[in-house]
C-alpha positions in Angstrom: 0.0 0.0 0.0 1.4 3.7 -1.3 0.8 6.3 0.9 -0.2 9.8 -1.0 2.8 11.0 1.1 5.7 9.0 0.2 7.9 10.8 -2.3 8.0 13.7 -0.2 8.9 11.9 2.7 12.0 10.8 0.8 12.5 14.0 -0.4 12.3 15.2 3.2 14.8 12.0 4.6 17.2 13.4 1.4 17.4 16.6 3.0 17.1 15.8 6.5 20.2 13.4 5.9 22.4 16.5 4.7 20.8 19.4 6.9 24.4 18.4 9.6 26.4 19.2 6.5 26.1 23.1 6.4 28.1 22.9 9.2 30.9 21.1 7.4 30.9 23.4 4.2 31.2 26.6 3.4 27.5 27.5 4.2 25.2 26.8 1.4 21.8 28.0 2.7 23.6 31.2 4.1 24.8 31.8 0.2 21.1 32.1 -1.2 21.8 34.0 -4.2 24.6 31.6 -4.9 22.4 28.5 -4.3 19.6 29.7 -6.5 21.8 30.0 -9.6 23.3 26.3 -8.9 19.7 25.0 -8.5 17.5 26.8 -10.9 19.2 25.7 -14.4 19.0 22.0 -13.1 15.1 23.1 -11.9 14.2 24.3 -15.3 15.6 22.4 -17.6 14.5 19.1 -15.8 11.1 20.3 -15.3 11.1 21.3 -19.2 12.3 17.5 -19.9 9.4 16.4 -17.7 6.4 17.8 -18.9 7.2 16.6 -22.4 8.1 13.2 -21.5 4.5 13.3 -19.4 2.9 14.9 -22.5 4.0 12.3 -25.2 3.3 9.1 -22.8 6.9 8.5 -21.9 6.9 9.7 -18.1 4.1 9.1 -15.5 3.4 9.2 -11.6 1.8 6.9 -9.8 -1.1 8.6 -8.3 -1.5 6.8 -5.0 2.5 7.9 -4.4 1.7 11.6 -5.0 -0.3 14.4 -3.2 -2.4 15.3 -6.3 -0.7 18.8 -6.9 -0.3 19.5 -10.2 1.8 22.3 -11.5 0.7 23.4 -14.8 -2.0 21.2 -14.6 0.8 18.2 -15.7 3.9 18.3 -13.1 3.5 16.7 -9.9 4.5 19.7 -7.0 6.6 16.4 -6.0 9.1 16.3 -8.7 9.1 20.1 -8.9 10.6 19.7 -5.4 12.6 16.8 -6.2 14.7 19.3 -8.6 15.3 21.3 -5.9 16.0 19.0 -3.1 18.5 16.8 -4.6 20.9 19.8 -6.1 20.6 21.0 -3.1 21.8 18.1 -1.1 24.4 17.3 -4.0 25.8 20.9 -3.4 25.7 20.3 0.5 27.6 16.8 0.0 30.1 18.8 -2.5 30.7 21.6 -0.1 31.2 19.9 3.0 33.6 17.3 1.2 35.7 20.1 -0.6 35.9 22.0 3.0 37.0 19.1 4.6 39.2 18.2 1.7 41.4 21.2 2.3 41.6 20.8 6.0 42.8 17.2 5.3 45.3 18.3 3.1 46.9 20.6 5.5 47.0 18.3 8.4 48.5 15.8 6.2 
């Protein structure tokens, strides 16, 4: 059984998981402006991808596994989201392990 909820609770474990990693980095969510123009290409052009796959009969949801919002009466708000939350942990993950790259490298 599929709950309605379930994409965006792994969306939500995605990000949960990498919240601790700000603190490793170089501050991601502090860098906003930054973080936008890392995220919103990937965002577009994803969501762009989408909708036409969805359109043509390539690309569905299942319905039981989504909230019902629809953006543009075609995207699920899900995957919307989904563009957004795993740059954004991908950039965490990057920063933190580049910060801590450099410290190992001078201790070493």
């Amino acid at each position: 059984m599929r709950s309605q909820y379930e994409y965006l609770a792994v969306l939500g474990a995605c990000v949960l998981v990498t919240v601790p990693l700000e603190w490793m980095g170089r501050g991601v969510y502090r860098r906003g402006p930054e973080l936008a123009r890392a995220i919103a290409p990937v965002l577009v052009v994803l969501a762009v991808w989408d909708v036409v796959a969805i359109l043509r009969g390539h690309w569905s949801f299942h319905p039981e596994a989504t909230t019902g919002v629809v953006i543009g009466g075609v995207l699920p708000i899900e995957e919307v989201l989904f563009f957004v939350a795993i740059p954004l942990c991908a950039v965490l993950t990057y920063e933190a392990v580049r910060e801590r790259s450099k410290r190992w490298s001078r201790d070493g």
